[in-house]
C-alpha positions in Angstrom: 62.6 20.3 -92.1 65.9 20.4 -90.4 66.0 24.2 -91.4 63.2 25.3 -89.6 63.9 23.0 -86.6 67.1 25.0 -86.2 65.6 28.2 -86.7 62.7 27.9 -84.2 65.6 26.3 -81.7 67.6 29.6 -82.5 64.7 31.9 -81.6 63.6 30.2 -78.8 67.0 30.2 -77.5 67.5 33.6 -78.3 64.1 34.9 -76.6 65.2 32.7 -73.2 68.3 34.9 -73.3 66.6 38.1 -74.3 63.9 37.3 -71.6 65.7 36.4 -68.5 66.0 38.3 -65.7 69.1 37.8 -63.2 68.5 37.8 -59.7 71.0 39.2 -56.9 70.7 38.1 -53.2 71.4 41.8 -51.0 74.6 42.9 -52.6 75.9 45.9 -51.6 78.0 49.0 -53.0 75.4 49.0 -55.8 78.4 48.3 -58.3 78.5 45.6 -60.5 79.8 42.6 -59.0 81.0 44.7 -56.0 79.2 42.8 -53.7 78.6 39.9 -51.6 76.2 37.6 -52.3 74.9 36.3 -49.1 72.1 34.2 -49.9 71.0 32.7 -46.4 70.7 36.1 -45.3 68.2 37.0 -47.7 66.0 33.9 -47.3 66.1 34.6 -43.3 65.0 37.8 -43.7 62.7 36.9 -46.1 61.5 33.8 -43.8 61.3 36.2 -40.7 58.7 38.7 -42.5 56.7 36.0 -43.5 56.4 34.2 -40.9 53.9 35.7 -39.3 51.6 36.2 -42.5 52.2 32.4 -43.2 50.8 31.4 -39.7 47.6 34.0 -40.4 46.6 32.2 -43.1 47.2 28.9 -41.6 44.9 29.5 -38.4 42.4 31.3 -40.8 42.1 29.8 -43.8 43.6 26.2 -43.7 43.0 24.9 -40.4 39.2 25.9 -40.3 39.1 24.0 -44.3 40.6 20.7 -43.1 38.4 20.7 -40.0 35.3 21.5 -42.2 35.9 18.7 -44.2 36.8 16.4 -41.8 33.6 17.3 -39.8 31.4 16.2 -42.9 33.2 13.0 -43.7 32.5 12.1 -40.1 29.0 12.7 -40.1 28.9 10.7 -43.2 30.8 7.8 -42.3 29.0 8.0 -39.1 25.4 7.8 -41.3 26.8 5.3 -43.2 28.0 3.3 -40.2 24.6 3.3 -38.8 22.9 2.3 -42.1 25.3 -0.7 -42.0 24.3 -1.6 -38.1 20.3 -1.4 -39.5 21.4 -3.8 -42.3 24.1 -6.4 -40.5 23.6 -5.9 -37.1 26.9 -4.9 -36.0 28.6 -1.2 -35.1 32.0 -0.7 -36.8 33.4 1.5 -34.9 37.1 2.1 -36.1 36.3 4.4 -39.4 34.7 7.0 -37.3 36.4 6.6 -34.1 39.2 7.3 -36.2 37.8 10.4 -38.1 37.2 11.9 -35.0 40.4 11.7 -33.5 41.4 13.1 -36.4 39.0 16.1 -35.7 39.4 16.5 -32.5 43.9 16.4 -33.6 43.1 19.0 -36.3 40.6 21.2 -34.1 43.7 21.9 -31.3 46.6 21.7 -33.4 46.5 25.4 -33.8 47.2 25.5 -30.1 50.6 23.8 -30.1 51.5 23.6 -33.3 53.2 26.8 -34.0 55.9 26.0 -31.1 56.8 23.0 -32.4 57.2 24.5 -35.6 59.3 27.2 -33.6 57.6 30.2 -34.9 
């Protein structure tokens, strides 16, 4: 038992080793170890091209998502909130005052959100 317990530890060990692939943040001279690591760099440059595909998707895909589904959890709320008022007699108004504040916040954040953000 302890056997194969050391020999599947050994392989697994080995593949990790045999498997891994090392990563090297802009160095240059193209020698090995010649040169200088500069990690920040590469994530600002790397930040800076996607930056603009990043706010794409966001004013295309996830903004327009969140509002849809915000949108249909008012209209419920607000169906529900009337079948309550048949029922009991009385409006409650927070629940979907509040949904659509959150609607009408998620509708315009495109708008200002990107300076904030700074991009």
């Amino acid at each position: 038992m302890k056997r194969k317990l050391f020999i599947s530890t050994l392989i697994i060990m080995v593949m990790v080793c045999a498997l891994a692939v090392p990563a090297f943040a802009a160095s240059s001279g193209g020698g090995s170890g010649s040169g200088s690591g500069d990690v920040s760099g590469a994530i600002q440059s790397t930040w800076t091209a996607a930056a603009s595909q990043l706010k794409t998707i966001v004013n295309n895909v996830v903004f327009p998502a969140i509002d849809m589904i915000l949108a249909i959890f008012f209209f419920v709320k607000l169906g529900t909130t009337y079948f309550d008022y048949r029922k009991h007699g009385q409006f409650e108004w927070a629940p979907p005052a509040i949904l659509l504040a959150c609607l009408i916040f998620t509708l315009t954040a495109p708008t200002y959100i990107w300076s904030i953000i700074g991009l």
